[in-house]
LUMSE-527540 format. One record per residue (C-alpha): residue in three letters; residue number from 1; x negated, y, z. Coordinates in Angstrom, 3 decimals, decimal comma. Layout:
residues N
+-------+-------+----------+----------+----------+
! pator ! zator !     east !    north !       up !
+-------+-------+----------+----------+----------+
!   ALA !   NUM !        X !        Y !        Z !
...
+-------+-------+----------+----------+----------+
end
This chain:
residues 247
+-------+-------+----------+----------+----------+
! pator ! zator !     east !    north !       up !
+-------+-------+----------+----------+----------+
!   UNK !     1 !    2,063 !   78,187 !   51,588 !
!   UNK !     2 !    2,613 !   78,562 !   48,373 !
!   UNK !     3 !    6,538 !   77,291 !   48,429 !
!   UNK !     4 !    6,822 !   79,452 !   51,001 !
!   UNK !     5 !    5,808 !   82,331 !   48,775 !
!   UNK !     6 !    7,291 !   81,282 !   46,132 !
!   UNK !     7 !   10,926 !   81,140 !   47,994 !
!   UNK !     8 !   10,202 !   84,660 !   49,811 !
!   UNK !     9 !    9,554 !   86,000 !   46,083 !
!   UNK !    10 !   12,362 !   84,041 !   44,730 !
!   UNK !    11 !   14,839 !   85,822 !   47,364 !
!   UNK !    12 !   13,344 !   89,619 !   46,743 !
!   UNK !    13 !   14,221 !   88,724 !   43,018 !
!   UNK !    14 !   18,004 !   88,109 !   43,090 !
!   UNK !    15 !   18,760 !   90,803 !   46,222 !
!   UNK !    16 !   16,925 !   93,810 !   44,399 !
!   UNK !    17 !   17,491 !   93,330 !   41,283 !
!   UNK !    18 !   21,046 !   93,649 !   40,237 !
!   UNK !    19 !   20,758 !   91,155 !   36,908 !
!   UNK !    20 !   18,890 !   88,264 !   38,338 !
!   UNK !    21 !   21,774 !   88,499 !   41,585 !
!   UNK !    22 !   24,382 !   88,572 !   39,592 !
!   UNK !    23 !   22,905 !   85,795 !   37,239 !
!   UNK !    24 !   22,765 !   83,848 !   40,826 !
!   UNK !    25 !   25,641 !   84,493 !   41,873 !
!   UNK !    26 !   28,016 !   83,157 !   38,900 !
!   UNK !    27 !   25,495 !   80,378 !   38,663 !
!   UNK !    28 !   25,837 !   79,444 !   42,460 !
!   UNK !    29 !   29,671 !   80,052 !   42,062 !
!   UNK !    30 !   30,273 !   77,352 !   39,113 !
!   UNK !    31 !   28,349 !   75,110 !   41,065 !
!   UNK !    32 !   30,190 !   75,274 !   44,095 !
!   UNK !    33 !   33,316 !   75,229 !   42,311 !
!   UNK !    34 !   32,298 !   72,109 !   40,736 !
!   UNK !    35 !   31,432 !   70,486 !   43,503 !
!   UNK !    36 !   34,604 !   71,679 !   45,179 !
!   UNK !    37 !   36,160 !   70,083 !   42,177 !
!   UNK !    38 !   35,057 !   66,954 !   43,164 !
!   UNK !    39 !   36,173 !   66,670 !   46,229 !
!   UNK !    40 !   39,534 !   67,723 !   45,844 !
!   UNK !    41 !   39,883 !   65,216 !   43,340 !
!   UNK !    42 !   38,643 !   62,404 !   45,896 !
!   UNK !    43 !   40,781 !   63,838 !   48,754 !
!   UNK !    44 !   43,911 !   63,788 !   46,408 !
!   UNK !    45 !   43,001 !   60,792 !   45,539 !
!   UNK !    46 !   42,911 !   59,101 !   48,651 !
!   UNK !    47 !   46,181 !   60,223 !   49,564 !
!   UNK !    48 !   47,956 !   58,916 !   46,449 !
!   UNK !    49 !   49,317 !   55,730 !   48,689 !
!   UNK !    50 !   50,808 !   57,918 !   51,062 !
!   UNK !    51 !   52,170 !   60,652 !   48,399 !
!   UNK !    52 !   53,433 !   57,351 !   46,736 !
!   UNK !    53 !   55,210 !   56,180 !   49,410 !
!   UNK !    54 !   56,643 !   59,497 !   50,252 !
!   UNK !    55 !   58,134 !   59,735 !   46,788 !
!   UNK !    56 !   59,851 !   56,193 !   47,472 !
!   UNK !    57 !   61,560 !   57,393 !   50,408 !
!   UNK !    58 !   62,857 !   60,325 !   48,771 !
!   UNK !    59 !   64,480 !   58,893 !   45,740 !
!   UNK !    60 !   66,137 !   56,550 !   47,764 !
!   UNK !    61 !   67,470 !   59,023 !   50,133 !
!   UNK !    62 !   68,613 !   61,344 !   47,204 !
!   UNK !    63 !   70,454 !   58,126 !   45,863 !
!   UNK !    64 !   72,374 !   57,404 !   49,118 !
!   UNK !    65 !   72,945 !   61,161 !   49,336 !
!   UNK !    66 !   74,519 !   61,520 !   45,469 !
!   UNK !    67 !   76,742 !   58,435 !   46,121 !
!   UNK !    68 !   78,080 !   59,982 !   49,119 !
!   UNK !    69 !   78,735 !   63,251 !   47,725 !
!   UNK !    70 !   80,431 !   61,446 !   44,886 !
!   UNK !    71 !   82,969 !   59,475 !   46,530 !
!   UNK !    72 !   84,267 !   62,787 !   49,087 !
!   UNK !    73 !   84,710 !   64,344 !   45,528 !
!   UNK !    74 !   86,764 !   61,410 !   44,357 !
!   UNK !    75 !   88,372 !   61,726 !   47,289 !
!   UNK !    76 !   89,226 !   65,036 !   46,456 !
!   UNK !    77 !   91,718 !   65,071 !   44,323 !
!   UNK !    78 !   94,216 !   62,718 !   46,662 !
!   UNK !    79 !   92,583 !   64,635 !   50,167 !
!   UNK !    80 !   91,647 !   67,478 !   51,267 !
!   UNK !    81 !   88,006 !   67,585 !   51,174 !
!   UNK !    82 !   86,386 !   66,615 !   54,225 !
!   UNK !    83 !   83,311 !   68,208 !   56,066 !
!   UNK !    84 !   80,228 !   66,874 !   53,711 !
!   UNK !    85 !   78,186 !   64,632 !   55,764 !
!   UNK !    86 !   75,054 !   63,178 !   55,090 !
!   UNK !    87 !   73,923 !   59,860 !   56,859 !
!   UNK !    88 !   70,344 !   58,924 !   55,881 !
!   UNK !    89 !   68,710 !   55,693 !   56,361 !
!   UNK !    90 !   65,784 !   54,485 !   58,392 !
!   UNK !    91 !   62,865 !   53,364 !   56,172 !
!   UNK !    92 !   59,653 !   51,752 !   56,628 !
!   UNK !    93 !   56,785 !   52,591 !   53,853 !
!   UNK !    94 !   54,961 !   49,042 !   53,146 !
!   UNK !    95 !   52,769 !   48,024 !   49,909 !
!   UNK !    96 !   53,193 !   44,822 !   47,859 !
!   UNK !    97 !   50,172 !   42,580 !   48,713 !
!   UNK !    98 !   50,890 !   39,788 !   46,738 !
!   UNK !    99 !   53,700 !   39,501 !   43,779 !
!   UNK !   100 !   54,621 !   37,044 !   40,881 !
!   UNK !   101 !   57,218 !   37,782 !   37,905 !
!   UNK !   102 !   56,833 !   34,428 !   35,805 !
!   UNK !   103 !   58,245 !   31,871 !   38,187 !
!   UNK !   104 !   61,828 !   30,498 !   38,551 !
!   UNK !   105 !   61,891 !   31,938 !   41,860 !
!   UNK !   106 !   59,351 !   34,760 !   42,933 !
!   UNK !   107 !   58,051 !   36,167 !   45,696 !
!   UNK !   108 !   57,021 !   38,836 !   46,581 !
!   UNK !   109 !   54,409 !   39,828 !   50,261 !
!   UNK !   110 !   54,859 !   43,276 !   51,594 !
!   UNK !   111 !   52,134 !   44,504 !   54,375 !
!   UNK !   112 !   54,621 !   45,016 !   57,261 !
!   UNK !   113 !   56,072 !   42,409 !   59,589 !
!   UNK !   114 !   57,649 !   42,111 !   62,983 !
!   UNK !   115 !   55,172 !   44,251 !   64,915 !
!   UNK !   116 !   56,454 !   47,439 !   62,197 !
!   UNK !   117 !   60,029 !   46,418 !   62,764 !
!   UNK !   118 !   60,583 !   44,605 !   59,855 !
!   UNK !   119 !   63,142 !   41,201 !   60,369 !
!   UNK !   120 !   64,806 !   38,683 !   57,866 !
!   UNK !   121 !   67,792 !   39,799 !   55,846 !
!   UNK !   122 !   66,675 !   43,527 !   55,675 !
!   UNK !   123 !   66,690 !   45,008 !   52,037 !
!   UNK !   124 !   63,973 !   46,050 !   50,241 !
!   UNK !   125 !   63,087 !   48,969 !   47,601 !
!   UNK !   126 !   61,606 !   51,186 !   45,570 !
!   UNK !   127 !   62,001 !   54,735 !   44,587 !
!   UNK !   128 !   64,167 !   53,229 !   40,895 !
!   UNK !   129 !   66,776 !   50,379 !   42,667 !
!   UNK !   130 !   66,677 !   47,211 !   44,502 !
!   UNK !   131 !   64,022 !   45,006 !   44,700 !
!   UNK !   132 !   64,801 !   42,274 !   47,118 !
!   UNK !   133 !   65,880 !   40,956 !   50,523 !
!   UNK !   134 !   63,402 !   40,245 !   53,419 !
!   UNK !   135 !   62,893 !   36,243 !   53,913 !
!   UNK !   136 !   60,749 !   35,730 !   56,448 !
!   UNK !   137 !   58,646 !   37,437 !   58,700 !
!   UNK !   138 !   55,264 !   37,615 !   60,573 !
!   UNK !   139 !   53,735 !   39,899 !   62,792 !
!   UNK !   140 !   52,035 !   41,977 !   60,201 !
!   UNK !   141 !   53,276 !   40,991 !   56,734 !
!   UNK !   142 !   56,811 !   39,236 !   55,460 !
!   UNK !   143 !   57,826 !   37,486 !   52,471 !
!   UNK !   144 !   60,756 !   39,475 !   50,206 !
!   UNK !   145 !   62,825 !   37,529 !   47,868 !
!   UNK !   146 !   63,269 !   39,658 !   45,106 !
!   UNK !   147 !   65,791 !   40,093 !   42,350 !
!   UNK !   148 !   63,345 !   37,598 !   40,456 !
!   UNK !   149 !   64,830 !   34,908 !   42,458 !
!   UNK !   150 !   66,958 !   32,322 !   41,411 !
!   UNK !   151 !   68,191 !   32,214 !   45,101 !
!   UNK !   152 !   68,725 !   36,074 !   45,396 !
!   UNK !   153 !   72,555 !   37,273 !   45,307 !
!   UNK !   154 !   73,068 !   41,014 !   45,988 !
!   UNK !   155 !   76,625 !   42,062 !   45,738 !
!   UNK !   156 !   76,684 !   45,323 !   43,401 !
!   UNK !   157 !   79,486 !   46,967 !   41,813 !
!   UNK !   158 !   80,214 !   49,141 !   39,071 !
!   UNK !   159 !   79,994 !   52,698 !   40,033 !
!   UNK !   160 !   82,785 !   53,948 !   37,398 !
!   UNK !   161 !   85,489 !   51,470 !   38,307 !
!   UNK !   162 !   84,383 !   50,357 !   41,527 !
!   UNK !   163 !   84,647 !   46,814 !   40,351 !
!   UNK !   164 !   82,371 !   44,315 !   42,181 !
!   UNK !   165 !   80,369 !   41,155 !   41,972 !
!   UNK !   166 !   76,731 !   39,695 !   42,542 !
!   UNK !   167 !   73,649 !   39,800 !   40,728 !
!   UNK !   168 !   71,937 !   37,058 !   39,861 !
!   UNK !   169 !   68,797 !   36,309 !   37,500 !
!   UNK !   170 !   68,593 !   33,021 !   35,766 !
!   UNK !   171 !   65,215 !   33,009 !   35,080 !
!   UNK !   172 !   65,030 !   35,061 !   31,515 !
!   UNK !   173 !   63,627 !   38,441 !   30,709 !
!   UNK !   174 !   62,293 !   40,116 !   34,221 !
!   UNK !   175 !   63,886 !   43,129 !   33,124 !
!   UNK !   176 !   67,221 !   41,640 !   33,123 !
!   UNK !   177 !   69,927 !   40,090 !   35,416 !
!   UNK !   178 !   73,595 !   39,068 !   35,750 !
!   UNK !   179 !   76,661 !   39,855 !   37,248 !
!   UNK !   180 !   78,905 !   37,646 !   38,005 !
!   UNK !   181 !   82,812 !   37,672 !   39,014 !
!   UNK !   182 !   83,766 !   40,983 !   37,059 !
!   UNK !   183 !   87,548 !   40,458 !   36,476 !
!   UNK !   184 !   88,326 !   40,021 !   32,755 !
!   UNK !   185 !   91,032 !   43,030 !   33,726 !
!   UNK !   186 !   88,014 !   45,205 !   34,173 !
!   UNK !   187 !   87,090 !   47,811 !   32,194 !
!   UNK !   188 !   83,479 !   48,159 !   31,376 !
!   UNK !   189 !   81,429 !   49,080 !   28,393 !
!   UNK !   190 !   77,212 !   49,316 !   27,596 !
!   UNK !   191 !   75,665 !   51,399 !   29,885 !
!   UNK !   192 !   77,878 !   51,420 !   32,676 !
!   UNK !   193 !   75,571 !   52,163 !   36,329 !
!   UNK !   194 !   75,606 !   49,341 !   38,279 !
!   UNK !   195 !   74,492 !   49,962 !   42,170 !
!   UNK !   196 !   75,167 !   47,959 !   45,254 !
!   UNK !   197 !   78,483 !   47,149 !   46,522 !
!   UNK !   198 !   77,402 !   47,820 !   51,084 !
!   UNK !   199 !   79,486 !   44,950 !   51,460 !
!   UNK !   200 !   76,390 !   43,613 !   52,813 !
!   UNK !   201 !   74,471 !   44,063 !   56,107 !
!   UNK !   202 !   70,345 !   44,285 !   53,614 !
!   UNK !   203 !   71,989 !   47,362 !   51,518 !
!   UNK !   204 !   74,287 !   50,524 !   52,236 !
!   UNK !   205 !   76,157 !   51,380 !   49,174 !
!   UNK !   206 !   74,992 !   53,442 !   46,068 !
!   UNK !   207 !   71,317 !   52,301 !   45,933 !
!   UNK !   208 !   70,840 !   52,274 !   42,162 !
!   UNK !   209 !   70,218 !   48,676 !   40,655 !
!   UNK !   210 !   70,225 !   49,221 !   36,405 !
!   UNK !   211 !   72,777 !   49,712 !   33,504 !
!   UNK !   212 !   74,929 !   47,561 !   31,485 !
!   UNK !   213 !   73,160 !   45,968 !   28,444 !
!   UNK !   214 !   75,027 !   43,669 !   27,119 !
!   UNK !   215 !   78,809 !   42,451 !   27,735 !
!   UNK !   216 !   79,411 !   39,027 !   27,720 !
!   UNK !   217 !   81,695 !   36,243 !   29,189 !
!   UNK !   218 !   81,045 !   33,752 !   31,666 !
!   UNK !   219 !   80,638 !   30,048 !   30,990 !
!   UNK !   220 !   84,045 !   29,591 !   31,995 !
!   UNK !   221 !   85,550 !   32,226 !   30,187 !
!   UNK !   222 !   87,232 !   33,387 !   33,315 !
!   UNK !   223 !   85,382 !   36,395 !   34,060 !
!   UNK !   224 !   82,994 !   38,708 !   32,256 !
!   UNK !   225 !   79,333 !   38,118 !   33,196 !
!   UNK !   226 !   76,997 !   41,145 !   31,757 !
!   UNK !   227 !   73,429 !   41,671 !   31,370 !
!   UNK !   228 !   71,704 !   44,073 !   33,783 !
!   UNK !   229 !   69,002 !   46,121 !   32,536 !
!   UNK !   230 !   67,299 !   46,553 !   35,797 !
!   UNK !   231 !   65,835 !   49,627 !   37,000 !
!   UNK !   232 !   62,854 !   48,777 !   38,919 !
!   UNK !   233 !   60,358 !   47,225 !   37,130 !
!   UNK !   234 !   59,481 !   44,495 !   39,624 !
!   UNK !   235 !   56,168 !   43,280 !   37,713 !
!   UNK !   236 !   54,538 !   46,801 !   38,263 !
!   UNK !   237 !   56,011 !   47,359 !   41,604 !
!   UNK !   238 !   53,102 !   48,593 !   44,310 !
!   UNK !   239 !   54,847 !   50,966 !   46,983 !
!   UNK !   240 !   58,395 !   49,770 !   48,555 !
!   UNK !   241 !   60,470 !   50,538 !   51,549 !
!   UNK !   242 !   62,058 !   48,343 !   53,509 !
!   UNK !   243 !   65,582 !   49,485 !   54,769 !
!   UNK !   244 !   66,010 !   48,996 !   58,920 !
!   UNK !   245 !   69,583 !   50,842 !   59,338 !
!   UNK !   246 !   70,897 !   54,030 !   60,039 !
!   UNK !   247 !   69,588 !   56,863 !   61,843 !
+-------+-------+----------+----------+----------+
end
């Protein structure tokens, strides 16, 4: 009885006296707010994967879309123009389950397999460049070989010059990788874009793979060999796509 009084005395306070309700209402307002606070923080928070993965897709579409809009305007100048068309690729989201950086030849286990769509020799990567080529395959998870791989060759090419030959890590820096086979008539100088070649079935041209560092020469002397600052930073790498072809 006497809650009950004290609650029916409570609620004749704040509705007839102007004060006290507007004391209530600011009070019940910051509260709410707060609480409202919360929650949008955990919502956005659970979405982050999916946000993350959306991102991914993007870059890599605006990649393929800037390398095709490049080469019709190099094309330009000994052409007339044709009528701008934009191919897009088919991409699965997937997250890195398992990953290793400090081995002669990494791996790296992505939560999508067979069942998604996924099959061996598909490429694989991330919203900054290449990260590697599908190995083998289960139903719901497959095995990527990245660029960390002493087995992985991914032909590239210098965007300038159009130059091209593969990359290759020797099992340095993980930031860094080699190209080999760049003709010693080539020219190229530090911080030249390097991106893949699509003289491959795993990547369509212009995906993004790092800059020049350093220009060296091969062990032979033959051909030039630089060092590849790579763009993707495959020790931190959580959210990748997996390329399946064109739409």
């Amino acid at each position: 009885m006497f809650v009950l009084l004290e609650s029916i005395s409570l609620v004749l306070l704040f509705q007839f006296n102007s004060y006290q309700g507007s004391l209530w209402f600011t009070s019940a307002n910051t509260v709410v707010s707060t609480i409202q606070g919360w929650e949008s923080h955990v919502v956005a928070y659970m979405h982050l994967g999916a946000e993350n993965r959306s991102l991914t897709e993007r870059n890599v579409q605006l990649q393929l879309q800037l390398t095709e809009l490049r080469e019709q305007l190099r094309e330009a100048g000994r052409a007339a123009l044709p009528a701008v068309r934009l191919d897009t690729m088919r991409m699965l989201d997937a997250r890195v389950i398992n990953n290793s950086v400090a081995k002669k030849d990494n791996f790296i286990t992505i939560d999508r397999g067979a069942k998604d769509g996924v099959r061996p020799e598909m490429g694989v990567v991330t919203g900054t460049g290449v990260v590697g080529i599908v190995s083998q395959v289960s139903s719901h998870a497959s095995i990527v070989i990245p660029v960390l791989n002493s087995k992985c060759r991914i032909s590239c090419r210098l965007r300038n010059s159009g130059y091209f030959g593969y990359l290759h890590w020797d099992g340095g820096s993980p930031v860094e990788a080699l190209l080999n086979d760049i003709p010693r008539h080539a020219h190229l100088k530090k911080g030249d874009a390097v991106e893949t070649s699509g003289y491959s079935s795993s990547f369509p041209e212009g995906i993004f793979v790092g800059r020049i560092k350093q220009v060296r020469n091969s062990s032979d002397g033959l051909s030039y060999e630089p060092v590849i600052a790579l763009s993707a930073d495959l020790a931190n790498v959580r959210n990748v796509s997996v390329i399946l072809g064109r739409k």
